[in-house]
ROPA-976493 format. One record per atom (N, C-alpha, C): residue number from 0; residue in one letter; atom name; x, y, z. Coordinates in pm, whole numbers, always signed. Atoms other than C-alpha are relative to their C-alpha. Layout:
BEGIN
@nr NUM, rest A, atom CA, xx X, yy Y, zz Z
...
//
This chain:
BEGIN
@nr 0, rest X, atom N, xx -61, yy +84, zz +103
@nr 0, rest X, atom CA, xx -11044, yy +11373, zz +8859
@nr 0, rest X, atom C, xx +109, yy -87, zz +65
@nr 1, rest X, atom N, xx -126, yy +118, zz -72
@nr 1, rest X, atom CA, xx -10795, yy +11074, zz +8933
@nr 1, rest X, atom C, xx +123, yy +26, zz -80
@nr 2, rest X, atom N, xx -94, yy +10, zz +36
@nr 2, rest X, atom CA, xx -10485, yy +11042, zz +8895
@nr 2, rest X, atom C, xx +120, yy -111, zz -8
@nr 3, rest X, atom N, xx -48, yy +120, zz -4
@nr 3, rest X, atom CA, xx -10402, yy +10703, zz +8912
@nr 3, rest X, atom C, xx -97, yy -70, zz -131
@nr 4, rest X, atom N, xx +70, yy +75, zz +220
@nr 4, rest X, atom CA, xx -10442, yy +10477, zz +8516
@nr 4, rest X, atom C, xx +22, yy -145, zz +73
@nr 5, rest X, atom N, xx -1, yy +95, zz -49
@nr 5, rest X, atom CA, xx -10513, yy +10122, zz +8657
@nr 5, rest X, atom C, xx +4, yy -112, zz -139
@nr 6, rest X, atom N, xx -43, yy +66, zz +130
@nr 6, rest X, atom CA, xx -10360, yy +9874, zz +8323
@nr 6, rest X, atom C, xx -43, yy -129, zz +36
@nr 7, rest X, atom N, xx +32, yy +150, zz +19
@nr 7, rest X, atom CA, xx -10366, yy +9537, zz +8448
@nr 7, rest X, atom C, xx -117, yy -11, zz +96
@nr 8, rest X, atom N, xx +110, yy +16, zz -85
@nr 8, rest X, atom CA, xx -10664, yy +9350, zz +8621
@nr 8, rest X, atom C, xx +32, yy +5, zz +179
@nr 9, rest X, atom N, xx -9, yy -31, zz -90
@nr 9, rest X, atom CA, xx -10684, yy +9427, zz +8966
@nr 9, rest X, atom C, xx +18, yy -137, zz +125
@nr 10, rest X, atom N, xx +8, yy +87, zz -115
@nr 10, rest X, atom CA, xx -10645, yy +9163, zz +9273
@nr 10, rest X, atom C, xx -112, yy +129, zz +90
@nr 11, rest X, atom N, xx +120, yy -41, zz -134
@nr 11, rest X, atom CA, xx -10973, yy +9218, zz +9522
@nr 11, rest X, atom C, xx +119, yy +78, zz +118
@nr 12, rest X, atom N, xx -33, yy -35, zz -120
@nr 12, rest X, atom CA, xx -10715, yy +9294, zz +9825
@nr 12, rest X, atom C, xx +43, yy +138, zz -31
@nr 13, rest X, atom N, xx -86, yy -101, zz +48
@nr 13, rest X, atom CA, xx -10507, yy +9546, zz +9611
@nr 13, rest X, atom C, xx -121, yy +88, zz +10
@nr 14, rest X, atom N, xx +99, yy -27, zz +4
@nr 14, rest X, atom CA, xx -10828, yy +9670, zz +9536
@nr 14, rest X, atom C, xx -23, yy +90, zz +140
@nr 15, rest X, atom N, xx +53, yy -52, zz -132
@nr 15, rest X, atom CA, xx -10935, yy +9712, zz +9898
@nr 15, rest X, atom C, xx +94, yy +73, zz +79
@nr 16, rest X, atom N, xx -115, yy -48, zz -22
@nr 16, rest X, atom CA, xx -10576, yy +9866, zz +9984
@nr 16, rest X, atom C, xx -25, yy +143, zz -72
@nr 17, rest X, atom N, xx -52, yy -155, zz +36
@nr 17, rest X, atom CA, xx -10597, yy +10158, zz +9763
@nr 17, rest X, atom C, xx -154, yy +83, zz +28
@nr 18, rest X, atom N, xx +142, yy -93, zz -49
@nr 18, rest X, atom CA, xx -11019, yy +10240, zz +9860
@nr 18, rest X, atom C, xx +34, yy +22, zz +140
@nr 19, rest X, atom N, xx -23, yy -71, zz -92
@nr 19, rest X, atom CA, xx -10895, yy +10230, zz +10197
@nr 19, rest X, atom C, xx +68, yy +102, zz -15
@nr 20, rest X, atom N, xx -93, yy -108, zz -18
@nr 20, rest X, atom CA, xx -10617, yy +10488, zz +10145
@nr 20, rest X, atom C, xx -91, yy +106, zz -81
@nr 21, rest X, atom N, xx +67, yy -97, zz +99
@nr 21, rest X, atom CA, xx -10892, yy +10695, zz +9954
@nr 21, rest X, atom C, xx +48, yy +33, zz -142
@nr 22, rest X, atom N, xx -69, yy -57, zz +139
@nr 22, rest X, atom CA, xx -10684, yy +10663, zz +9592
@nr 22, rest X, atom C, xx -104, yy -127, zz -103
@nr 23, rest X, atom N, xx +82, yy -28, zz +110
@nr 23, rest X, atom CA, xx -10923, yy +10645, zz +9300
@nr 23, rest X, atom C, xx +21, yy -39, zz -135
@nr 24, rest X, atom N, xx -73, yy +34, zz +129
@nr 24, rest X, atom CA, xx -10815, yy +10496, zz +8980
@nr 24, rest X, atom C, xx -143, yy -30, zz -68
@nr 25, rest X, atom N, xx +160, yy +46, zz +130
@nr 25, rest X, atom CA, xx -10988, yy +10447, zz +8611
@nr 25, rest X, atom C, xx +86, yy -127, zz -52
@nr 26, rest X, atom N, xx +7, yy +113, zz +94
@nr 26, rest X, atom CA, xx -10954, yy +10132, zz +8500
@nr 26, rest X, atom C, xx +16, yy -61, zz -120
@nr 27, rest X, atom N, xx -14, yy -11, zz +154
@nr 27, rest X, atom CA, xx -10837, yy +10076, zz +8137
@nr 27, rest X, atom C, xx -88, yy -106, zz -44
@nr 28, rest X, atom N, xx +90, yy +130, zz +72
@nr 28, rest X, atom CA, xx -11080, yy +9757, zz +8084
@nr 28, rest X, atom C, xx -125, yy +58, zz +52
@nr 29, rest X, atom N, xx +92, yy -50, zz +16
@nr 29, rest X, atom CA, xx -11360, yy +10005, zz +8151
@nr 29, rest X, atom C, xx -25, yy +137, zz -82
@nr 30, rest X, atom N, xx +35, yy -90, zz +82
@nr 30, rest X, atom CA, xx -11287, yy +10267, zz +7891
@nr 30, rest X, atom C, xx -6, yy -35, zz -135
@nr 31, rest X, atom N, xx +23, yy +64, zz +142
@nr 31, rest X, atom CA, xx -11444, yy +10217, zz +7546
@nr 31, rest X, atom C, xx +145, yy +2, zz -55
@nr 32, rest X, atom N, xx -107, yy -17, zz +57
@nr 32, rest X, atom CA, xx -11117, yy +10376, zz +7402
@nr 32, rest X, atom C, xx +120, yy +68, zz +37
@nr 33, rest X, atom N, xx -77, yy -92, zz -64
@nr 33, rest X, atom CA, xx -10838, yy +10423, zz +7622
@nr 33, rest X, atom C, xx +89, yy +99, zz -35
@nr 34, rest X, atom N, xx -62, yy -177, zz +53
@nr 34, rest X, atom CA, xx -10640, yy +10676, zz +7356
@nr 34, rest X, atom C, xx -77, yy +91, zz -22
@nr 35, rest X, atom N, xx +45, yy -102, zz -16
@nr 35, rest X, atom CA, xx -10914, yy +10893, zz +7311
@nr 35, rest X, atom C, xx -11, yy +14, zz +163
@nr 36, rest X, atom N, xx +25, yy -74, zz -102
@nr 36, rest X, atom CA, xx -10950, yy +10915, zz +7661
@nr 36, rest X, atom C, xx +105, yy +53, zz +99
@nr 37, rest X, atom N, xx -125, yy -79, zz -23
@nr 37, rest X, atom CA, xx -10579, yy +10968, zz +7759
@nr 37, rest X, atom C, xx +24, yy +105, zz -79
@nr 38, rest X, atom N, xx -66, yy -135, zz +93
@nr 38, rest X, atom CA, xx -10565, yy +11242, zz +7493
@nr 38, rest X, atom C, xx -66, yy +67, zz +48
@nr 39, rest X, atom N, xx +102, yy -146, zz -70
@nr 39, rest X, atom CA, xx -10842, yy +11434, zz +7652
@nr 39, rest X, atom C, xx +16, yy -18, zz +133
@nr 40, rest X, atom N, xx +4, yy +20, zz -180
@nr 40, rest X, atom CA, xx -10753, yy +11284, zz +8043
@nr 40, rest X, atom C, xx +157, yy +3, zz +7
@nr 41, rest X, atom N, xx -138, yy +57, zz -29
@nr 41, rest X, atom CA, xx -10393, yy +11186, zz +8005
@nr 41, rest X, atom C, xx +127, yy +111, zz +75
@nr 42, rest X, atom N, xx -94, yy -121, zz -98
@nr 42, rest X, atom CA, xx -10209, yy +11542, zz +8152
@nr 42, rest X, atom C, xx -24, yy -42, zz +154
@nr 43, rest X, atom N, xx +47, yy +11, zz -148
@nr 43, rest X, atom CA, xx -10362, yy +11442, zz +8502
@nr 43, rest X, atom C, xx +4, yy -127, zz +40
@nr 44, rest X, atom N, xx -31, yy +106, zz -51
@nr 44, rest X, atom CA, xx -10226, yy +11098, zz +8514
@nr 44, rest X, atom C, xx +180, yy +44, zz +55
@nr 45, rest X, atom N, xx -140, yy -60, zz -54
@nr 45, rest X, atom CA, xx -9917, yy +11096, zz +8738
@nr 45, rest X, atom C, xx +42, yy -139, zz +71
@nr 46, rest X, atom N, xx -23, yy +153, zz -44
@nr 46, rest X, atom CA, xx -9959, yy +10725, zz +8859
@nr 46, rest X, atom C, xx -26, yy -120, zz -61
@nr 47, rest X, atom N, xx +82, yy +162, zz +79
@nr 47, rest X, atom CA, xx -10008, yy +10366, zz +8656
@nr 47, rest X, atom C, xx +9, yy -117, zz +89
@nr 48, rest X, atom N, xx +11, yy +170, zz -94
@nr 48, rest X, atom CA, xx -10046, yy +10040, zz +8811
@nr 48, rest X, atom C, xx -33, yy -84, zz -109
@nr 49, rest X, atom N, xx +26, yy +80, zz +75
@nr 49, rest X, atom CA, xx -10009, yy +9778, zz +8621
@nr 49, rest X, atom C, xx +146, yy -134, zz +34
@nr 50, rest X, atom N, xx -87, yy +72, zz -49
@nr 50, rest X, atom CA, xx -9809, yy +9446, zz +8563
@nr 50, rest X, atom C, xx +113, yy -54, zz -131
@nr 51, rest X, atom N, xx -140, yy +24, zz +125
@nr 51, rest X, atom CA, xx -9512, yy +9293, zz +8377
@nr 51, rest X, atom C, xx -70, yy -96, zz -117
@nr 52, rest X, atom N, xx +87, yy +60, zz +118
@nr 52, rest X, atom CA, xx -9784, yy +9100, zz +8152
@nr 52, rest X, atom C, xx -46, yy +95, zz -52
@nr 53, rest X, atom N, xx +24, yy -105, zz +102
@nr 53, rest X, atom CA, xx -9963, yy +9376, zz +8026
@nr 53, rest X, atom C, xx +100, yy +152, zz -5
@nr 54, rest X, atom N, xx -66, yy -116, zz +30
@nr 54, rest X, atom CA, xx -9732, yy +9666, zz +8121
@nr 54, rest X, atom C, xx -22, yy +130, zz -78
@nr 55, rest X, atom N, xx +99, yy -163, zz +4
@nr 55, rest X, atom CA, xx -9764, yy +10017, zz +7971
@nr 55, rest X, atom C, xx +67, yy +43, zz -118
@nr 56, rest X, atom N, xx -5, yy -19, zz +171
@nr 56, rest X, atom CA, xx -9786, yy +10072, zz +7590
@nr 56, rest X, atom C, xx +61, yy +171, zz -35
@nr 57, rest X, atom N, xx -45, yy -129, zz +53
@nr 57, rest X, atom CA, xx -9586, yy +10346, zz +7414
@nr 57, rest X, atom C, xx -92, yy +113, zz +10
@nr 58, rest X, atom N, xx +131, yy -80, zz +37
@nr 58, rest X, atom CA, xx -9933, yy +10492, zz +7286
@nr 58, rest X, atom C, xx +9, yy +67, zz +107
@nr 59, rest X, atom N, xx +40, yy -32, zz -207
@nr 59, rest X, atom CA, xx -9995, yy +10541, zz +7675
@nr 59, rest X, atom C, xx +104, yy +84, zz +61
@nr 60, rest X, atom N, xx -92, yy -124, zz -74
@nr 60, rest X, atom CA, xx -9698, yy +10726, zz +7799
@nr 60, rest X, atom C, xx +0, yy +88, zz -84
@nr 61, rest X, atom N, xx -28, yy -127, zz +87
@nr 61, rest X, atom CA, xx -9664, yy +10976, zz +7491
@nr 61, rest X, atom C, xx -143, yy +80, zz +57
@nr 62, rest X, atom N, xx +75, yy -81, zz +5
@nr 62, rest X, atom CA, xx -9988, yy +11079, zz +7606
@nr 62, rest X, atom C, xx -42, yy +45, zz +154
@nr 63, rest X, atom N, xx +49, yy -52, zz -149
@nr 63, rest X, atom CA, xx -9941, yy +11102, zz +8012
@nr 63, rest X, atom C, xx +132, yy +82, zz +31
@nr 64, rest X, atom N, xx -123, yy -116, zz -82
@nr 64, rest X, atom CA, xx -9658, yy +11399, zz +8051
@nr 64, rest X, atom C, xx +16, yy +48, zz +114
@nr 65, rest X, atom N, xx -40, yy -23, zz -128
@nr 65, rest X, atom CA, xx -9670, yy +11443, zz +8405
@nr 65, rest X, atom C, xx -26, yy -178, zz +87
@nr 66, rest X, atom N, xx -18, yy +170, zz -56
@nr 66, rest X, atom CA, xx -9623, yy +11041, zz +8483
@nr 66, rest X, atom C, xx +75, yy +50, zz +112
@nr 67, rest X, atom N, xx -136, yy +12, zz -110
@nr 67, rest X, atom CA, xx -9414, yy +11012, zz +8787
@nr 67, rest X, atom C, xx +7, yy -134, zz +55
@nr 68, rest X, atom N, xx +4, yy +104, zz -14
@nr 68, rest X, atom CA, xx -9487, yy +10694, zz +8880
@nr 68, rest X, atom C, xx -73, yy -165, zz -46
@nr 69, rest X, atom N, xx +38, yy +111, zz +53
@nr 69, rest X, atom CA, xx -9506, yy +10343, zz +8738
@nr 69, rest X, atom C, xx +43, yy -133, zz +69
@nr 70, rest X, atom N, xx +5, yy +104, zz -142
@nr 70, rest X, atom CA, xx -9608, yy +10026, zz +8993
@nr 70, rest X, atom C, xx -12, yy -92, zz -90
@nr 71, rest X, atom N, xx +16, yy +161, zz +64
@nr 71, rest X, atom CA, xx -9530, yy +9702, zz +8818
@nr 71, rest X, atom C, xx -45, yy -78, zz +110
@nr 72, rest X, atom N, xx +61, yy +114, zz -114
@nr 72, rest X, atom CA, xx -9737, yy +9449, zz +9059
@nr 72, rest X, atom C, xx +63, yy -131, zz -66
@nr 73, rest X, atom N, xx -60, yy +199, zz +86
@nr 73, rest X, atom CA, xx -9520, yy +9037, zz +9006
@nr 73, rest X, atom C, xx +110, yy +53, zz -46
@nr 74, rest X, atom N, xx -130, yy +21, zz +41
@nr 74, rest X, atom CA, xx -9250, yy +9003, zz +8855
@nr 74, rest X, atom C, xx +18, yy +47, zz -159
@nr 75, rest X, atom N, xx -54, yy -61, zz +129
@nr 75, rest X, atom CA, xx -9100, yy +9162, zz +8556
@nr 75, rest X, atom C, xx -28, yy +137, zz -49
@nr 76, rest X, atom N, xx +56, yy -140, zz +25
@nr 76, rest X, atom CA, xx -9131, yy +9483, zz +8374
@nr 76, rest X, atom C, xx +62, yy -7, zz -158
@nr 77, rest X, atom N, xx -39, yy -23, zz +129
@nr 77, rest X, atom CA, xx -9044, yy +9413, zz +8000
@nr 77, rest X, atom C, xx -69, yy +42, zz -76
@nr 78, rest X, atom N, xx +143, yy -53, zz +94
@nr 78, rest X, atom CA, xx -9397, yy +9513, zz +7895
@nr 78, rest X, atom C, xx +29, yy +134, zz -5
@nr 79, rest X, atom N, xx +10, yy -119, zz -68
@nr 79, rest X, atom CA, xx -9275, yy +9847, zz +8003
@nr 79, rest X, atom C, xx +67, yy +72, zz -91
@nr 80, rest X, atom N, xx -73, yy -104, zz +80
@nr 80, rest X, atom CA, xx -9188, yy +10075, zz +7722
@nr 80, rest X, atom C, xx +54, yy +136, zz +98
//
């Protein structure tokens, strides 16, 4: 299981940066419904990536309790409940 929640769209290099380092992320613009699937996945997120445009919805942290880290990619972080 991963442990990295990937929010905003990805850049190709970023991309090729974290398959080299072997880290694994799900994608939120490939899950039908990303609160059902943080309510049944969301204990085993511990990393987000995302950016100061879409940033990381209330919904979304109440349901990842062992977060530890949150990677704003650009500039800003007001999306960032």
């Amino acid at each position: 299981m991963t442990n990295l929640l990937i929010i905003s769209p990805m850049n190709p290099m970023l991309q090729i940066a974290l398959d080299n380092r072997g880290l694994e992320g799900v994608h939120v613009n490939d899950l039908e419904d990303p609160i059902a699937w943080l309510d049944e996945n969301g204990a085993g997120i511990e990393q987000v990536l995302t950016d100061g445009h879409f940033g990381v919805q209330t919904e979304f942290l109440q349901r990842m309790p062992n977060l530890q880290v949150i990677s704003s990619n650009g500039v800003g972080y007001d999306a960032i409940d």
